[in-house]
N, C-alpha and C positions, 0 to 999 in steps of 0.2 A: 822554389827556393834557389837563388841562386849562391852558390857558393865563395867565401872569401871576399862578397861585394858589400858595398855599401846600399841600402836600400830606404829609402823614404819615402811614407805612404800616407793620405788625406784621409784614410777614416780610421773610426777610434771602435776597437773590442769595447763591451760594456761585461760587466756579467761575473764578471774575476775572480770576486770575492764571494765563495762560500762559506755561508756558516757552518761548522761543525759541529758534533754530535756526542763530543768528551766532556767532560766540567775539567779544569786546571788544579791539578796537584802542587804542590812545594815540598820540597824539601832540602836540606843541606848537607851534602858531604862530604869531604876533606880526603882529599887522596894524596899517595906521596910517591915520590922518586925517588930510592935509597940512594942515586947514583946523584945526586946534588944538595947542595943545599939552600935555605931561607923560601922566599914564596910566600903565601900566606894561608893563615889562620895554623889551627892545631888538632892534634890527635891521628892525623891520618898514617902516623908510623916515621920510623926514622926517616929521615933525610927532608929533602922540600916539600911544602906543605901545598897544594893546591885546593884551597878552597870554594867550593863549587855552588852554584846556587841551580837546582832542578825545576824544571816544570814538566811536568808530567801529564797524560789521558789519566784520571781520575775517577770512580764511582760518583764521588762529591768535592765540592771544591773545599780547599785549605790546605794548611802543613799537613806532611804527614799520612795522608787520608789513601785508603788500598787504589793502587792500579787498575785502570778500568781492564776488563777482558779482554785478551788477546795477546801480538807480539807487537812492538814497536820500533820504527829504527831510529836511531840518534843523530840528536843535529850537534856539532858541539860549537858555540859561539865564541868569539874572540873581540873583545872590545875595543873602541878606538883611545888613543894618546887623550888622558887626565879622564877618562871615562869609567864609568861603574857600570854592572851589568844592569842597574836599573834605568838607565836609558833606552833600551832596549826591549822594554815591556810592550812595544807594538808588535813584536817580533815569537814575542812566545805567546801571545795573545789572539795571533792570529793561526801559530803552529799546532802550537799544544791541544785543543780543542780539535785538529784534524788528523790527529792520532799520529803526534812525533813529540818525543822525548828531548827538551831541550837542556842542554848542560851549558853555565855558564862559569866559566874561570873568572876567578877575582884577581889574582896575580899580576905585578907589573902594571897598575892602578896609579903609580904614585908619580909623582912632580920632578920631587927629587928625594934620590940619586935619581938620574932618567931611569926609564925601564929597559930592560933588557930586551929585544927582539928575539933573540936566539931562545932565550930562555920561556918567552911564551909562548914562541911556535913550540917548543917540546909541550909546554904546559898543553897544549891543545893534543897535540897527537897521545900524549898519556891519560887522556881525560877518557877519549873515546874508546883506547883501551881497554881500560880499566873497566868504566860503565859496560863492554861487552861483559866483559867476565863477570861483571855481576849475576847474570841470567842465571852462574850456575851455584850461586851460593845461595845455599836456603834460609838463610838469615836476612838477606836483601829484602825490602821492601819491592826490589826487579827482581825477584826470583821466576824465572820462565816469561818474563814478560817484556826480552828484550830480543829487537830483532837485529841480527849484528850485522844492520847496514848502514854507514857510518856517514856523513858529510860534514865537513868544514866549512862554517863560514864566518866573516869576519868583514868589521867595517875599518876602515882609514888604518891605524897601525896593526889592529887585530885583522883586515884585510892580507896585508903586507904578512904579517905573520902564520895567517891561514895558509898562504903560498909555501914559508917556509915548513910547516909541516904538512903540506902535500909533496914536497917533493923525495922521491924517491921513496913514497909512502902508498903502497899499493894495497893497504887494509882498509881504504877508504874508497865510497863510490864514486864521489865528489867535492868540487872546491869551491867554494861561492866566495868573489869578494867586490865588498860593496864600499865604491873608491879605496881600493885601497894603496897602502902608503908604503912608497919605497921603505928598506927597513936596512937594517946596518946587525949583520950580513944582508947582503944584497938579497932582495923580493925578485928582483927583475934575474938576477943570474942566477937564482935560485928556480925560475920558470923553469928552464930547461930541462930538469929532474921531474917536471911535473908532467905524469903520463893519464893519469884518469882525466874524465871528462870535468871542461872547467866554465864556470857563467861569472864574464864582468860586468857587474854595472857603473855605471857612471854618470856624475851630472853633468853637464853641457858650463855651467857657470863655477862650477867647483873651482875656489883659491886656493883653499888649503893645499890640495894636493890636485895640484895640475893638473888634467889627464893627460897631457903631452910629455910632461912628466913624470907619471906616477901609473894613471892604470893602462896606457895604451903601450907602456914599453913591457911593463907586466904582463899584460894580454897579448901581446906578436912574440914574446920570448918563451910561451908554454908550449910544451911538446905534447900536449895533447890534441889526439885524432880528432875530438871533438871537443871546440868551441865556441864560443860566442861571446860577443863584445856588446851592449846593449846602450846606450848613450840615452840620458835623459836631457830633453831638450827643454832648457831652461833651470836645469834642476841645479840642488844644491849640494853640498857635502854633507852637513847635518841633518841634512833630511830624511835619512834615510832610518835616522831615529827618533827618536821623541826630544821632546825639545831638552835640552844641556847647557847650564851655565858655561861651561867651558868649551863647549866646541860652538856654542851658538856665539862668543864672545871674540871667538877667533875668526868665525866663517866672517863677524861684521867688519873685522878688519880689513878682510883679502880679498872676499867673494864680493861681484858688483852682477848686476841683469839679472838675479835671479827672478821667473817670472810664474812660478807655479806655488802651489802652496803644499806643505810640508803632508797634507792627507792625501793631495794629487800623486807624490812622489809614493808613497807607499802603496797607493793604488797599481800604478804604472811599476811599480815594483813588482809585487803578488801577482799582477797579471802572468809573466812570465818565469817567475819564481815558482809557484804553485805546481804549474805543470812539471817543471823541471824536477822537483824533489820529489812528485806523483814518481815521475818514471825514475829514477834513479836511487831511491830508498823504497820504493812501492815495488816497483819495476811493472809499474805499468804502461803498456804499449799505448795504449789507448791517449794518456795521459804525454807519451812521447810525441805523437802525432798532433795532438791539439799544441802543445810546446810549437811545433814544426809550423802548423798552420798560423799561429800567432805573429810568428817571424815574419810568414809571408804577407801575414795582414797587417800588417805593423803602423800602427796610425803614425801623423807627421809628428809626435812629442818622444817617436823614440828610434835611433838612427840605431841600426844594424847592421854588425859583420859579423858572419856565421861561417864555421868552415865542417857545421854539421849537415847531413843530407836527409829526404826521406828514404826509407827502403826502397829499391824498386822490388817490381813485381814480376818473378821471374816465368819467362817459355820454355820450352822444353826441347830442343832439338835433334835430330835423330838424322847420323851419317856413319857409313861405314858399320853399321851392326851397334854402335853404342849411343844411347842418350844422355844427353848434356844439358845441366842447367844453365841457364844463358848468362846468369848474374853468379859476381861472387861474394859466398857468405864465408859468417866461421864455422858454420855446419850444413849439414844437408840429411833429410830421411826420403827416398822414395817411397811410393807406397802401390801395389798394382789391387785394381778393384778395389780400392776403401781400406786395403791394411797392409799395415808397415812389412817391407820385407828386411828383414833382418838381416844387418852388415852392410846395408848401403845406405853409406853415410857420406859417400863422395860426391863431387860436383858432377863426375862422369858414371853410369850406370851399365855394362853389357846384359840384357834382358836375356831372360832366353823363355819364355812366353809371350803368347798374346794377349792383350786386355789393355783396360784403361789405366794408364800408367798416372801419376802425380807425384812432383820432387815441392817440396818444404825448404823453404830456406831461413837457417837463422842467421842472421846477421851479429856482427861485432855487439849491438849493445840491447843482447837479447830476445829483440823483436823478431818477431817471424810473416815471413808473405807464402804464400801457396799459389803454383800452376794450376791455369789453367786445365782439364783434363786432355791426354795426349793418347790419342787410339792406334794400337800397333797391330799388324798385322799378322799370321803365321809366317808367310813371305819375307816379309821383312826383318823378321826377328830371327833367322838364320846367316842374312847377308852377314860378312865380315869383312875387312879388307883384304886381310893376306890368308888368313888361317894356315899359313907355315908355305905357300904356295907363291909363286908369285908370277902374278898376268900383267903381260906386257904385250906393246904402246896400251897404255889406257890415258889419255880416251886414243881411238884404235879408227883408221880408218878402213881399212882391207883385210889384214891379218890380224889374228892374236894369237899369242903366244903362250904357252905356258911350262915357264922352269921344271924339268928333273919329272915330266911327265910320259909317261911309258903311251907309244902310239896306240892304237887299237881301245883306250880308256873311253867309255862310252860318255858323252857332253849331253849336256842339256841347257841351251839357254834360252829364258824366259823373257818376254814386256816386261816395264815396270808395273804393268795392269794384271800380271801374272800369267799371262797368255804362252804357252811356248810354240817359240816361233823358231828352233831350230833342233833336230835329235838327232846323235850320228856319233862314229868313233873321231877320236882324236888324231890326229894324222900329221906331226910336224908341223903345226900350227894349227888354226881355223879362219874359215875366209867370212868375216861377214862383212863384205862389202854390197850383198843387198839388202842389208837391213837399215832401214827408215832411220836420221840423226835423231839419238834418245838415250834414255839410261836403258842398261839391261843388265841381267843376270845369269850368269851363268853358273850349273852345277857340275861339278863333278866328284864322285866318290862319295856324296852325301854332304858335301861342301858348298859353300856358295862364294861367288866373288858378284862384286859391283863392278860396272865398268861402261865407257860412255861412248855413244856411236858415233863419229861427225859426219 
């Protein structure tokens, strides 16, 4: 994977699409914001009304019908300009079924007065809120059956306003937007507040909303560590829903070369979609990796800039008395012979046994890689650098030295192969000027130093 590049590649992933193992739930309902008002529909308490439409993992399908077993994390959707959330039935059609909870706001639907951006980027981040808390009300039809891992996603204005409730929104794992649409407050200045991990897609032929305009200034403007820019070549704007009077009426005004068909587009969609919400609402690694490997396999219908990496796979290094793992994670466990030792949880380790050491590392987004095994020796696991002492010229051609040491102190220094190759008192320095150019060791007092021959 190379990073922050563009990459285009000649063959095509097949396989993308899995079936699921849940029947689809429905149901409706209405949540509010004391702190505003109007929105839509009624009942969900004072203030703005956010009417929601659910699709749910289910026992059996229809309104209504018990939650299949288990937890589930939430997607919450955000629609595009003069769009209903029933455009978007490829969308929970293919979710729902693979065990995610999909919420869709009705809000900001209408022609005229135009809609509000501001106000349904809130509708979105108060959705997902909310649907958490449900897990703990026993009256919820989500009672216990909500896992509170949250993602935003959103097409053309609901893209644009996905943005605005990502930013500065850290209760969420992710932000998916699919072309989405500058937005008034600004999507694009609104980037820079957005820290979680972020996937754009985009068509190649899209009028509506430029991408030179719209999602590539949105996607270079996010501050998130990890991203990715996905470009569909050939593709459209509306494609990436099911077909719409209104946005299908607009793309025929603006959009020209579109050369794929509106099931290719959600194919090539889900391809890289799939894995992304596996690891990042699932959080599974496995699921990150296959993400990674797609990128790199990336047929010619989909142009890529990624500024996400694989893990690497860390060694274990060992100088001066301490072991280092050679990568950096946002954790680390060592473990000596097969079990954790307890409290090292740093990148650097001071052993003070022998055996087969192993350091863990977890990275930024979860995932974990494991050392090779690293064999230390008795010898080696006492060397330090200074232990309060300090031996000088190292590396040492004739003499060495050693600070604040009383003559007559009996030395001993060893080969690096542990052999010793010299025993005697200390005497105002030590002359190893016949010893062979190499590392050696030298003890005194039950101490050890490193230090190197030329």
């Amino acid at each position: 994977m190379k990073s922050a590049t563009i990459l285009i590649f000649s063959i095509f992933f097949c396989g993308s699409i899995v079936f699921g193992q849940f029947a689809i739930g429905h149901t409706t309902l209405t949540f509010n914001d004391p702190a505003r008002t109007g929105g839509f529909g009624t009942g969900g308490g004072a203030g703005r009304q956010i009417q929601t439409e659910i699709y749910y993992p289910a026992t059996s399908a229809g309104d209504n019908t018990p939650v299949a077993n288990g937890n589930f994390p939430i997607i919450v959707f955000g629609h595009g300009f003069a769009m209903s959330w029933d455009a978007y039935q490829n969308i929970w059609e293919h979710y729902a079924p693979k065990g995610y909870i999909l919420a869709f706001p009705r809000t900001e639907g209408n022609l005229f007065p135009a809609p509000s951006h501001q106000d349904f980027g809130l509708d979105l981040k108060i959705v997902g809120d909310k649907l958490v808390a449900l897990n703990s009300a026993t009256t919820s039809l989500f009672f216990q059956k909500i896992l509170s891992n949250v993602g935003i996603i959103g097409h053309s204005m609901g893209g644009g306003a996905s943005i605005l409730a990502a930013s500065g929104n850290s209760s969420i794992r992710t932000v998916i937007g699919l072309a989405p649409a500058e937005t008034n407050p600004s999507a694009i200045t609104a980037g820079s507040g957005v820290t979680v991990p972020a996937l754009i897609f985009s068509g190649s032929q899209d009028g509506v909303t430029p991408p030179a305009d719209h999602h590539l200034p949105i996607f270079n403007n996010l501050s998130s560590g990890c991203k990715t820019f996905a470009s569909i070549t050939g593709g459209a704007h509306c494609y990436f829903a099911n077909s719409n009077f209104n946005c299908d009426f607009g793309e025929a005004t603006s959009s020209t070369g579109i050369s794929i068909s509106r099931s290719q587009q959600h194919q090539r969609t889900f391809s890289l979609l799939d894995p992304w919400l596996s690891f990042m609402l699932k959080d599974s690694c496995d699921s990150y990796a296959t993400f990674m490997n797609r990128l790199d396999d990336a047929p010619a219908q989909l142009v890529v800039n990624s500024t996400c990496s694989i893990n690497p796979i860390p060694n274990i290094q060992f100088s001066n008395g301490t072991l280092t793992a050679s990568v950096s994670g946002f954790q680390y466990q060592w473990s000596l012979n097969g079990q954790n030792i307890a409290g090292a949880i740093n990148q650097d380790y001071q052993p003070t046994s022998s055996g087969q050491y192993v350091v863990e590392v977890i990275f930024y987004n979860g995932c974990s890689e494991v050392s090779a095994p690293f064999d230390l020796n008795g010898l080696e696991v006492q060397v330090t650098e200074n232990n309060k002492l300090s031996l000088f010229p190292n590396p040492v051609n004739e003499i060495i030295f050693i600070d604040n040491l009383p003559n007559d102190t009996p030395i001993l220094i060893y080969a690096n192969d542990g052999l010793v190759c010299f025993s005697g008192l200390y005497e105002n320095g030590i002359d190893v000027s016949n010893l062979v150019p190499g590392i050696y060791i030298l003890e005194v007092d039950k101490r050890h130093f490193k230090f190197i021959k030329h």
